[in-house]
N, C-alpha and C positions, 0 to 999 in steps of 0.2 A: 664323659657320659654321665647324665645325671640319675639319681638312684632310681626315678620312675621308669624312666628308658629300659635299664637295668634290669627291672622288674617284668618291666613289659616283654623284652625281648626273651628272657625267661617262660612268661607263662604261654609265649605262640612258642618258643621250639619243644617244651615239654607237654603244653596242653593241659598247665595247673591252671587253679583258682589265685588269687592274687592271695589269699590268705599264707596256701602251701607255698607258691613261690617264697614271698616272703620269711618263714621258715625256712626252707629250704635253704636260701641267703645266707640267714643268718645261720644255722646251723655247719654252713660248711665253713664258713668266712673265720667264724667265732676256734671250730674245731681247728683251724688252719693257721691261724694266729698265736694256740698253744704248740704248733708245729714245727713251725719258722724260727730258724736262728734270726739273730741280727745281721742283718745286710740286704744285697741289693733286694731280693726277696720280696722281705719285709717292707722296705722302700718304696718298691712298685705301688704293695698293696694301699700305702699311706696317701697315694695321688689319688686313690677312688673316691668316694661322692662323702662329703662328710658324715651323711647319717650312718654309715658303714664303719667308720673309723672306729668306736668306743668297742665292737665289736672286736676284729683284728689286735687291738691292743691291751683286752682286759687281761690277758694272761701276762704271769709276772715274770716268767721266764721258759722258755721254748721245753719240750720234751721229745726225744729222738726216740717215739714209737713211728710204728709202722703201717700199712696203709688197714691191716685187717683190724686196729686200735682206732685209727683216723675214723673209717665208717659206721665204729660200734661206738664212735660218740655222738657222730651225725647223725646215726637210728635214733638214740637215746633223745638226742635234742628235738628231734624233730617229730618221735612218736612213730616210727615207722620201722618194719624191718631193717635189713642190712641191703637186702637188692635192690629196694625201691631208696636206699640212701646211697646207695652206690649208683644209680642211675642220676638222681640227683644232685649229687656230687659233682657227676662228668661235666651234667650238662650246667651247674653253675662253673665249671674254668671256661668251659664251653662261652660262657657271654664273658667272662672275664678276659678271655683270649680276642673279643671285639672289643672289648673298651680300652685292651692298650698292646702296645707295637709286640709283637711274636718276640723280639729278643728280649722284652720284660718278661712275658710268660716262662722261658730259657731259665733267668735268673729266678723265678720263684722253683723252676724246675731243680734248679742248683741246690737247693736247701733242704729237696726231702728226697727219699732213698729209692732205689729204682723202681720198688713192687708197687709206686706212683704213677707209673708210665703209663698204666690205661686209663687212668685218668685226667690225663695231661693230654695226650695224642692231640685229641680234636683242637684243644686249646690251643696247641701248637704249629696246628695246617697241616701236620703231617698228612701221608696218602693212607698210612694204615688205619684201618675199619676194625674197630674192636667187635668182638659178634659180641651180644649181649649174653648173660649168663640162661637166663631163661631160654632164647632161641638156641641155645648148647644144648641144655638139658631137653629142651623138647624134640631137636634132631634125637638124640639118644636114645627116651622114651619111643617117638616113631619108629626108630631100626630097632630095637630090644623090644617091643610089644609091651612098656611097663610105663605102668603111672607114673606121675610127678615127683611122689616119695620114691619111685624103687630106680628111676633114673638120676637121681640125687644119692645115694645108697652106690648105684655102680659106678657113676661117673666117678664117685671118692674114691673106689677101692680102684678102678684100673688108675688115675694118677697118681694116687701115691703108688703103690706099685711101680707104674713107669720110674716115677722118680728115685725108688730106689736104686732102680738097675740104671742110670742112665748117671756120666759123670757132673757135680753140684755147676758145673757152668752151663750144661744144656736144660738144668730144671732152671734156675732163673732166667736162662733166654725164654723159656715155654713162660713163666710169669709175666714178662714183660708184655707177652702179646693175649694173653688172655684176661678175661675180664674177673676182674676183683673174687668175689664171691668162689671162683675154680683156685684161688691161689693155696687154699690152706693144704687140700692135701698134698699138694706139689711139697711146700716148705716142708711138712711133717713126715714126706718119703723121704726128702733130701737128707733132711737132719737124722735119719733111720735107717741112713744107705746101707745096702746089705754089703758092698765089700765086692762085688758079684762083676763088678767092670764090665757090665752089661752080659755077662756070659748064661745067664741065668737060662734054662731050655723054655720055648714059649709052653711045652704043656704044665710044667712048674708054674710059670708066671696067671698061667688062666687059674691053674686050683689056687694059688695066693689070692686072687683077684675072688673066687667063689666062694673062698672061705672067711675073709673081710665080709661078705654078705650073708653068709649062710643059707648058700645054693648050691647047686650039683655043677661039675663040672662042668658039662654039655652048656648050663645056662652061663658062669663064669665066662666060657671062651664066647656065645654068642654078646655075652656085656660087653668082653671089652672089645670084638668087631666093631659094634656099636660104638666104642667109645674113640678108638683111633681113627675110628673114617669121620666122623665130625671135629675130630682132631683136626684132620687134615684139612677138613673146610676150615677151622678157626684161626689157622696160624697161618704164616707166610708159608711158603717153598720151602723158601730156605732154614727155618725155623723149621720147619717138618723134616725136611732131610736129615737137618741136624742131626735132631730128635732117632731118626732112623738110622743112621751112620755109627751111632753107641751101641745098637740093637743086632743079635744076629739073622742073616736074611732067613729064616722061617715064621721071621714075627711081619715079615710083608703077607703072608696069608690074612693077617687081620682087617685087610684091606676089602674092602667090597669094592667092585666093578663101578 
């Protein structure tokens, strides 16, 4: 595929300017090249279009951060928050996963660390559908009656929370299928676990959740309603169940019809 193609095909699945595209490219390519160990990976990436290459290579040796590192250098490069570099992000593996065979995408998959995976998906043909971080928080704000900031506010305090109470392999199943941007407070419950083997009682778990935000109870338990039933839209079944099977059944009331 040649770099215009490249480009092209870019700016009709995102709907950039060729400028943004362009950054975009290079911002993620350039951040992904200090990412990549040596090997097949890296390999792959050296068969793309020559003008891309100087990018991919300028880094002198790989560093094994992580995907919430990855995006805050792709914001940085490119001028833009972390959402709109994490949407940009996808959608360049997104054309990288057209310009070469799914089991090169696999091996560049091989090289960076799972909390990758919603950013690879597409690139990789999989069937699973990342919901976008914005349509999360905006199911949430619809079910909880709260703006953009106070649904960003409760969606943190019920996932870390979950992730406290839930044991460290069901919080990184729940990272793998959600979209970047939702991962930190997962990590930051995980790493906080309380110890609680899920037994924690769901009216405890809502005043934890109310007092993260500094609300009233009553508002606590209607967030994280809000926040488990777009839960449930986000993740697989099975990922959901998971999620619930660590949980004692009085935490199914959180569920809306």
């Amino acid at each position: 595929m040649e770099y215009e193609e490249f480009i092209d095909i870019l700016k009709q699945y995102d709907d950039l300017g060729t400028e943004e595209a362009e950054r975009a490219v290079r911002a993620t390519l350039q951040t992904l090249g200090e990412r990549l160990p040596d090997g097949e990976g890296r390999g792959v990436l050296q068969r793309l279009p020559m003008r891309v290459k100087p990018w991919i290579g300028a880094a002198d040796a790989h560093e094994p951060f992580d995907v919430e590192e990855f995006l805050r250098r792709v914001a940085e490069r490119e001028e833009v928050d972390v959402e709109v570099a994490a949407r940009h992000a996808r959608d360049v593996f997104w054309v990288l996963g057209q310009a070469v065979a799914p089991e090169e995408i696999t091996d560049i998959a091989a090289g960076l660390s799972e909390d990758f995976d919603p950013l690879l998906v597409e690139a990789q043909r999989r069937s699973l559908r990342v919901m976008p971080a914005e349509e999360f928080l905006a199911r949430v704000a619809s079910r909880a009656g709260l703006d953009a900031a106070g649904a960003h506010r409760a969606s943190e305090a019920v996932l870390q929370t979950l992730a406290e109470q839930v044991a460290g392999g069901r919080a990184e199943n729940l990272i793998c299928e959600l979209a970047v941007p939702l991962h930190e407070p997962l990590k930051r419950g995980a790493s906080e676990g309380l110890a609680t083997d899920g037994r924690m009682p769901l009216e405890d778990f809502t005043c934890r959740v109310a007092e993260r935000q500094g609300v009233n109870r009553e508002e606590g338990r209607g967030h994280a309603q809000a926040v488990f039933t777009t839960l449930r839209e986000a993740v697989t079944e099975k990922g959901f169940l998971d999620v619930m099977a660590g949980l004692p059944e009085e935490y199914r009331t959180l569920l809306s019809a």
